[in-house]
PyMOL Python script that loads the backbone (N, CA, C, O; Angstrom):
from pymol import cmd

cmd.read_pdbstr("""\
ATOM      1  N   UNK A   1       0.855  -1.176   0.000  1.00  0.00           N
ATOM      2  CA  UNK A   1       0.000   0.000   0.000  1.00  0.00           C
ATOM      3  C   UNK A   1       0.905   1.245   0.000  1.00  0.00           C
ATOM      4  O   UNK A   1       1.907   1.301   0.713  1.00  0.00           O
ATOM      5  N   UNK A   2       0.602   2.036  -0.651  1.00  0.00           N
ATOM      6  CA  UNK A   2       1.741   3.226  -0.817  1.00  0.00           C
ATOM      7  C   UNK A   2       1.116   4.353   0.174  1.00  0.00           C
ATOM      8  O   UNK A   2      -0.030   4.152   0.577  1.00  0.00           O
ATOM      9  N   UNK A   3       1.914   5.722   0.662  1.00  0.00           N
ATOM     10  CA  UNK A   3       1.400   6.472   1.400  1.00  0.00           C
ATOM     11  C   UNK A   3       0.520   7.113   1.360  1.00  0.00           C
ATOM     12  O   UNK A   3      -0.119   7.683   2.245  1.00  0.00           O
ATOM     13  N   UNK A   4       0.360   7.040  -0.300  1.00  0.00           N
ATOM     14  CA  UNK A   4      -1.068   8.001  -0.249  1.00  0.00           C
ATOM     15  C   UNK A   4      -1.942   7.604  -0.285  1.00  0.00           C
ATOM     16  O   UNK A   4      -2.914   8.357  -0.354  1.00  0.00           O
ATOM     17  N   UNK A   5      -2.157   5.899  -0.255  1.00  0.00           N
ATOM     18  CA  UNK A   5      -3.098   5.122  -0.174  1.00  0.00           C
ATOM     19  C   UNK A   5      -3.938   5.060   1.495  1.00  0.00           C
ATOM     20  O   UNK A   5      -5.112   5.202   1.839  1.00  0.00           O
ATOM     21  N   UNK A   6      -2.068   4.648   2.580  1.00  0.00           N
ATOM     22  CA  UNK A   6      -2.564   4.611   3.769  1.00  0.00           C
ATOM     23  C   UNK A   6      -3.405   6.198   4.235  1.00  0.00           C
ATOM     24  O   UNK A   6      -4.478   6.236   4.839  1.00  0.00           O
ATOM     25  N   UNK A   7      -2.600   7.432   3.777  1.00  0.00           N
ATOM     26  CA  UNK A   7      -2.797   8.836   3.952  1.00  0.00           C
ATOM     27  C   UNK A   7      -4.384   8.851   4.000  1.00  0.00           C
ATOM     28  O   UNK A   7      -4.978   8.894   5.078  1.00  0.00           O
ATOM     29  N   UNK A   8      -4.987   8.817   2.877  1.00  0.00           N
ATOM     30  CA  UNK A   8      -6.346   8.206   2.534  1.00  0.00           C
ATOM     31  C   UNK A   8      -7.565   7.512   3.007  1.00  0.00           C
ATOM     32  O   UNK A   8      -8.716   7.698   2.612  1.00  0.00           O
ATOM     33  N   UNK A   9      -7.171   6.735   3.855  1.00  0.00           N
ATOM     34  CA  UNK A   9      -7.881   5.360   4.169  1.00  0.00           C
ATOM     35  C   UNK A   9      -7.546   6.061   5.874  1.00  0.00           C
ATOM     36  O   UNK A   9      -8.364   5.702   6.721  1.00  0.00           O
ATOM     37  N   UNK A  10      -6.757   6.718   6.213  1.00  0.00           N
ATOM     38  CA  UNK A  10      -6.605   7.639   8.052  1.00  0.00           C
ATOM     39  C   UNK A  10      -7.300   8.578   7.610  1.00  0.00           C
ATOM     40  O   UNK A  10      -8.169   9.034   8.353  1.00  0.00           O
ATOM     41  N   UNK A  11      -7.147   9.056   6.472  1.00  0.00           N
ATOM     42  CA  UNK A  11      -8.506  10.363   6.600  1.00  0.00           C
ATOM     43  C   UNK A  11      -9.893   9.838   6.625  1.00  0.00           C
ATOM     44  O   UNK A  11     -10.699  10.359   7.397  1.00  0.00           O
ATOM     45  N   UNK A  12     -10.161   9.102   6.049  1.00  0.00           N
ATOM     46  CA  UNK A  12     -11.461   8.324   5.826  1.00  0.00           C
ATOM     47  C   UNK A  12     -12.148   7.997   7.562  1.00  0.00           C
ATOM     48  O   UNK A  12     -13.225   8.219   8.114  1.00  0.00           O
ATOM     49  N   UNK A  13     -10.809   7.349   7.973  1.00  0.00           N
ATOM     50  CA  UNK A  13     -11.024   7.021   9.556  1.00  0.00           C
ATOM     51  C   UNK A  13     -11.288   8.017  10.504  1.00  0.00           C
ATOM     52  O   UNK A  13     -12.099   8.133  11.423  1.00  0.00           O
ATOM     53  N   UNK A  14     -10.461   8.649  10.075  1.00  0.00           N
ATOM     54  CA  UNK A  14     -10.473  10.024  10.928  1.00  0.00           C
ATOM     55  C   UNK A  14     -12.160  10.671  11.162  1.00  0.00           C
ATOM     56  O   UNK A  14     -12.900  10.807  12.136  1.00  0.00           O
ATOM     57  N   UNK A  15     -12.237  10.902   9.987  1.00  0.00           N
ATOM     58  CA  UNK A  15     -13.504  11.759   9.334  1.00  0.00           C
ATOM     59  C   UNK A  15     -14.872  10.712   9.951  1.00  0.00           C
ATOM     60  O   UNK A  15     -15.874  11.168  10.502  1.00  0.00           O
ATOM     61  N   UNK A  16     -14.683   9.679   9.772  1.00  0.00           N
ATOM     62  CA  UNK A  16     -15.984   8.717  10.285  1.00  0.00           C
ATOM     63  C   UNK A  16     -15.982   8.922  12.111  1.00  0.00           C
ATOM     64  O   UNK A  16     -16.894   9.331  12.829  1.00  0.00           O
ATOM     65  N   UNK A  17     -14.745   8.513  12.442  1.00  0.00           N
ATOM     66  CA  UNK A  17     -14.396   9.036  13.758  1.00  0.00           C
ATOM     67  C   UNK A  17     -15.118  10.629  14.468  1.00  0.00           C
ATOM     68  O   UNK A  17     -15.352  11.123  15.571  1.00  0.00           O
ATOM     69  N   UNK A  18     -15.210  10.864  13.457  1.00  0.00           N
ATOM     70  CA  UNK A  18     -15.582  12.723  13.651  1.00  0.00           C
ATOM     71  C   UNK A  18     -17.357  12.609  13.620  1.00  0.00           C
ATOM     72  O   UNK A  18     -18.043  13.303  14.371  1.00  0.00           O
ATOM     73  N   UNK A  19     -17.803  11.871  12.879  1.00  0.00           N
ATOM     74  CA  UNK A  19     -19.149  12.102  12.566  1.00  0.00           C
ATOM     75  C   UNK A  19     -19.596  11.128  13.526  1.00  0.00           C
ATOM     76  O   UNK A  19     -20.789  11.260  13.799  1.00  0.00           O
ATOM     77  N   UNK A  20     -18.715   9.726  14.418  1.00  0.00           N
ATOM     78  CA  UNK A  20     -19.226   9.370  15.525  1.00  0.00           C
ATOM     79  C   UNK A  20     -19.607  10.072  17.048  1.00  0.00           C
ATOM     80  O   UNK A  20     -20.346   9.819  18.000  1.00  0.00           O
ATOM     81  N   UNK A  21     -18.604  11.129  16.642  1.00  0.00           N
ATOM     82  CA  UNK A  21     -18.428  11.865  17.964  1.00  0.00           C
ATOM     83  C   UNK A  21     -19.248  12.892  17.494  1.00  0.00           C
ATOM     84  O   UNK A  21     -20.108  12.862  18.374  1.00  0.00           O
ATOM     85  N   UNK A  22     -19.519  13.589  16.894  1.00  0.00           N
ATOM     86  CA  UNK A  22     -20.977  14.228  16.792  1.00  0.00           C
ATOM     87  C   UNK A  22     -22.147  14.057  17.375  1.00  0.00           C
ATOM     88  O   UNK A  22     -22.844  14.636  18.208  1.00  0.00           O
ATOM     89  N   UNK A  23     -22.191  12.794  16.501  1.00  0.00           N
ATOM     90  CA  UNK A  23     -23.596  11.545  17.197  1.00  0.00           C
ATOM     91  C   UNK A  23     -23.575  11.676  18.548  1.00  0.00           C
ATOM     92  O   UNK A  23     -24.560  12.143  19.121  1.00  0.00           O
ATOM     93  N   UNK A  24     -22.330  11.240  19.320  1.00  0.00           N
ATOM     94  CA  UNK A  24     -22.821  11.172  20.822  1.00  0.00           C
ATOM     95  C   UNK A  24     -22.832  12.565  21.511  1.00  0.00           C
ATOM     96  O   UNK A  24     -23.341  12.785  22.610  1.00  0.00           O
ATOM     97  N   UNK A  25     -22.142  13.569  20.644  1.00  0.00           N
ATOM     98  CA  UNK A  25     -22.653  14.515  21.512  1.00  0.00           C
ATOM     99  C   UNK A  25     -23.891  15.046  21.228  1.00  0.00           C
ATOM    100  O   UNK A  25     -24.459  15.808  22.011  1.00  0.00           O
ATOM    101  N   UNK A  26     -24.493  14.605  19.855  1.00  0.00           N
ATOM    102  CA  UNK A  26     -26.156  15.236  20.037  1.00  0.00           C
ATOM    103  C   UNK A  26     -26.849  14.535  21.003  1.00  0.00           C
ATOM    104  O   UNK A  26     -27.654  15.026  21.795  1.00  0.00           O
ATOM    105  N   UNK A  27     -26.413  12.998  20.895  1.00  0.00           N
ATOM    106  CA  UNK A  27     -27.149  12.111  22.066  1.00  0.00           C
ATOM    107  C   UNK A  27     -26.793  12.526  23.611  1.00  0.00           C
ATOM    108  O   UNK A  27     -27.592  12.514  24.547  1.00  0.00           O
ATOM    109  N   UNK A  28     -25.618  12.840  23.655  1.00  0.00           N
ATOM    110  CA  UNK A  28     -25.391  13.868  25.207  1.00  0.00           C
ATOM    111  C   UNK A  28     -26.174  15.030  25.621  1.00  0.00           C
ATOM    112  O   UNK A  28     -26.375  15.370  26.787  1.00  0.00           O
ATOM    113  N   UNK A  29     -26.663  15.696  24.406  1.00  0.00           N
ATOM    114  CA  UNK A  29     -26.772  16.698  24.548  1.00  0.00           C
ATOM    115  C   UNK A  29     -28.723  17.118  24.593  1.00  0.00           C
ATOM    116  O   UNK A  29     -29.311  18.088  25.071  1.00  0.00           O
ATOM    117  N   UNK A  30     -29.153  16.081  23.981  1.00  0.00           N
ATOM    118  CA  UNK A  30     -30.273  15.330  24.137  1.00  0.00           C
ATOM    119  C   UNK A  30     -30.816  15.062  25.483  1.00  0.00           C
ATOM    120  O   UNK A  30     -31.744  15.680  26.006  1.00  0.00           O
ATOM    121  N   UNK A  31     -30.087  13.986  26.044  1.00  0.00           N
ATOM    122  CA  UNK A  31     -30.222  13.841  27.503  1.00  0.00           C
ATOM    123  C   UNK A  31     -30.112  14.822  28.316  1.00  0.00           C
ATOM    124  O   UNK A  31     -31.031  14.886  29.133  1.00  0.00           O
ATOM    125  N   UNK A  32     -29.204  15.729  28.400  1.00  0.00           N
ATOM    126  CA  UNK A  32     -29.220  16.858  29.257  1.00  0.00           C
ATOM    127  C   UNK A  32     -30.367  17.676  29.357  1.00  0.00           C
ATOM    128  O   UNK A  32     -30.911  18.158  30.350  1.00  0.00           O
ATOM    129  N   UNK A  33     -30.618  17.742  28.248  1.00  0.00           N
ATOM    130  CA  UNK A  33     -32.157  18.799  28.299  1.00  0.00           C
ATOM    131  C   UNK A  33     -33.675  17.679  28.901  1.00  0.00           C
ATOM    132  O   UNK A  33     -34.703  17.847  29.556  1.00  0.00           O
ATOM    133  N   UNK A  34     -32.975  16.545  28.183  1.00  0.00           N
ATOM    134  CA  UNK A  34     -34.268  16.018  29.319  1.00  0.00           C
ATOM    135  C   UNK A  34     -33.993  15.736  30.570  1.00  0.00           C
ATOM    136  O   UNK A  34     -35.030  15.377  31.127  1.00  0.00           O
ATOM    137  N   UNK A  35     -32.934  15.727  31.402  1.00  0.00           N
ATOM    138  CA  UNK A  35     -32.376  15.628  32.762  1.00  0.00           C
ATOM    139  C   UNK A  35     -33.066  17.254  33.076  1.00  0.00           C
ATOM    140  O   UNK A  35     -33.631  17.348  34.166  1.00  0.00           O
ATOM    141  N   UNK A  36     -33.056  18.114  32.476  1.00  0.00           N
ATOM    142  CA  UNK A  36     -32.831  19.544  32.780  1.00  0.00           C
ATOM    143  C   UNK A  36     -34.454  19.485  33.377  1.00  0.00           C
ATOM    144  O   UNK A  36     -34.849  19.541  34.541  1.00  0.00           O
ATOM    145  N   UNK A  37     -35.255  19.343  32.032  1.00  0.00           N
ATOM    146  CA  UNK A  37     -36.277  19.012  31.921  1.00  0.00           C
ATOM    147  C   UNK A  37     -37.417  18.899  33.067  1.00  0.00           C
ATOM    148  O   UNK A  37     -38.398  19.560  33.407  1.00  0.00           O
ATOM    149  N   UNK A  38     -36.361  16.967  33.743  1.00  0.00           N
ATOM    150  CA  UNK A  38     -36.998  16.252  34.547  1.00  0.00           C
ATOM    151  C   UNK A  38     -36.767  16.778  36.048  1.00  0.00           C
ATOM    152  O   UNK A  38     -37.584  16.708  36.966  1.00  0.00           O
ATOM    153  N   UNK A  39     -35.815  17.175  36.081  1.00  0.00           N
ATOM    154  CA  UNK A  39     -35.549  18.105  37.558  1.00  0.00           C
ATOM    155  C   UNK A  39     -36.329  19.494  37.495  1.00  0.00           C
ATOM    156  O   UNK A  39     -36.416  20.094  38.566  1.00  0.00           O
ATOM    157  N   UNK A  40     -36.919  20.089  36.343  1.00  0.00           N
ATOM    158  CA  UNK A  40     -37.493  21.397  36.446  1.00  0.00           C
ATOM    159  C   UNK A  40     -39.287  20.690  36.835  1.00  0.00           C
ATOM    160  O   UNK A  40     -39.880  21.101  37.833  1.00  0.00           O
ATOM    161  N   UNK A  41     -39.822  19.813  36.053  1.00  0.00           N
ATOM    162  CA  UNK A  41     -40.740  19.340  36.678  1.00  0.00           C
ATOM    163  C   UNK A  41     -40.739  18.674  38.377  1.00  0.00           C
ATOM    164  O   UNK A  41     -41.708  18.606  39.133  1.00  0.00           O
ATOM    165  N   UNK A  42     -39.465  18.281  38.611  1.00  0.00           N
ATOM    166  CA  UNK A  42     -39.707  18.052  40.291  1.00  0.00           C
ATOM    167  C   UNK A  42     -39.867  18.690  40.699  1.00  0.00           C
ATOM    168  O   UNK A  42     -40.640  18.704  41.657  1.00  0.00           O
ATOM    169  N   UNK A  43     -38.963  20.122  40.059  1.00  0.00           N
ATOM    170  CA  UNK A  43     -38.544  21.684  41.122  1.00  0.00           C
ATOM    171  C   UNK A  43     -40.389  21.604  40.942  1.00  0.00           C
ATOM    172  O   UNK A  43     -40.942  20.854  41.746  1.00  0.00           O
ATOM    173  N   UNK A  44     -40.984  22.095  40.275  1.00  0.00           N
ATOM    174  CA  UNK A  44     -42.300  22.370  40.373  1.00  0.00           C
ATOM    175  C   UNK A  44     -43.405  21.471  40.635  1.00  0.00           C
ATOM    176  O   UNK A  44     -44.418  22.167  40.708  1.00  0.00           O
ATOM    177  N   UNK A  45     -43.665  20.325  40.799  1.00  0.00           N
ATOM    178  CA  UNK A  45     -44.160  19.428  42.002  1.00  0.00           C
ATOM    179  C   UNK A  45     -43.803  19.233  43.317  1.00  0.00           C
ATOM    180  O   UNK A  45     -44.465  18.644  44.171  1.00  0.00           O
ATOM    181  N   UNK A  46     -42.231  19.993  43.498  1.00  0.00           N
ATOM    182  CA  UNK A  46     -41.923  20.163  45.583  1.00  0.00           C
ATOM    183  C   UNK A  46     -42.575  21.430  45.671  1.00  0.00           C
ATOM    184  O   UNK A  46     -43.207  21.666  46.701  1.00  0.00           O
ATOM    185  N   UNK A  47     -42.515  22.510  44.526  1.00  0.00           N
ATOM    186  CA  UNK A  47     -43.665  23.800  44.909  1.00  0.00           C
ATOM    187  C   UNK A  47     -44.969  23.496  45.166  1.00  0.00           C
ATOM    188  O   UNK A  47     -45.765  23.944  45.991  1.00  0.00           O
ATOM    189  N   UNK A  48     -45.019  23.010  44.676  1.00  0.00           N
ATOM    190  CA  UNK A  48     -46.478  22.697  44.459  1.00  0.00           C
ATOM    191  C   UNK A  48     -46.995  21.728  46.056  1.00  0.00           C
ATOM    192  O   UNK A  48     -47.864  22.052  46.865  1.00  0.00           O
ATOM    193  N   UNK A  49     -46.185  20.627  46.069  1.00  0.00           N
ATOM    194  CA  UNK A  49     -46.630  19.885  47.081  1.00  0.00           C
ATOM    195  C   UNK A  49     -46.642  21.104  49.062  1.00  0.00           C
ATOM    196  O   UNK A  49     -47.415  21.258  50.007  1.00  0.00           O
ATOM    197  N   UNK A  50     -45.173  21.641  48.609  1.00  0.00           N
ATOM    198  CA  UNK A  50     -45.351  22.337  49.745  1.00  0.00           C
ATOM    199  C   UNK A  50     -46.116  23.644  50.047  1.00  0.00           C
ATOM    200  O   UNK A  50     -46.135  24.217  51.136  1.00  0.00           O
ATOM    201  N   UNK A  51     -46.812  24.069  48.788  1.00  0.00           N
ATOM    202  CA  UNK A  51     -47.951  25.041  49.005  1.00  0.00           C
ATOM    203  C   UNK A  51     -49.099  24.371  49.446  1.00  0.00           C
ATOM    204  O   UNK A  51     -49.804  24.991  50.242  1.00  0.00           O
ATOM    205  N   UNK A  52     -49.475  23.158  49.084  1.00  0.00           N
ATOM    206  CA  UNK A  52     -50.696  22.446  49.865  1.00  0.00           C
ATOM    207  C   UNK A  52     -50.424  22.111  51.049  1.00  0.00           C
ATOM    208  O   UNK A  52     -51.467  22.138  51.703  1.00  0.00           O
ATOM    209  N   UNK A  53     -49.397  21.751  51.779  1.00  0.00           N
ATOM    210  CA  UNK A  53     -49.236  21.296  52.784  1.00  0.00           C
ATOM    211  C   UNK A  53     -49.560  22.849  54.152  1.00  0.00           C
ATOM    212  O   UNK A  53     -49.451  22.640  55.360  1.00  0.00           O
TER     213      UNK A  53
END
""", "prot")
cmd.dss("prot")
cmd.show_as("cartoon", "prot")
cmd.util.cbc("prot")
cmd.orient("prot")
């Protein structure tokens, strides 16, 4: 395989490498807002519970 073959075939890797790590950070980034989300609905069911009480 000559260098510009291997040169080639690491960019290829590289670049797929790149569009994996994208992926998980939309999927990170995904979750956070529903973590964000799910703690803003508690925050406002402990309001809620301790105004009835």
């Amino acid at each position: 395989m000559t260098l510009e073959a291997v040169m080639e075939q690491q960019a290829l890797r590289l670049a797929n490498l790149a569009r994996r790590v994208a992926e998980v950070d939309q999927w990170i980034q995904v979750l956070l807002d529903w973590i964000e989300a799910a703690a803003q609905d508690l925050s406002l069911e402990n309001a809620t519970d301790e105004r009835a009480v």
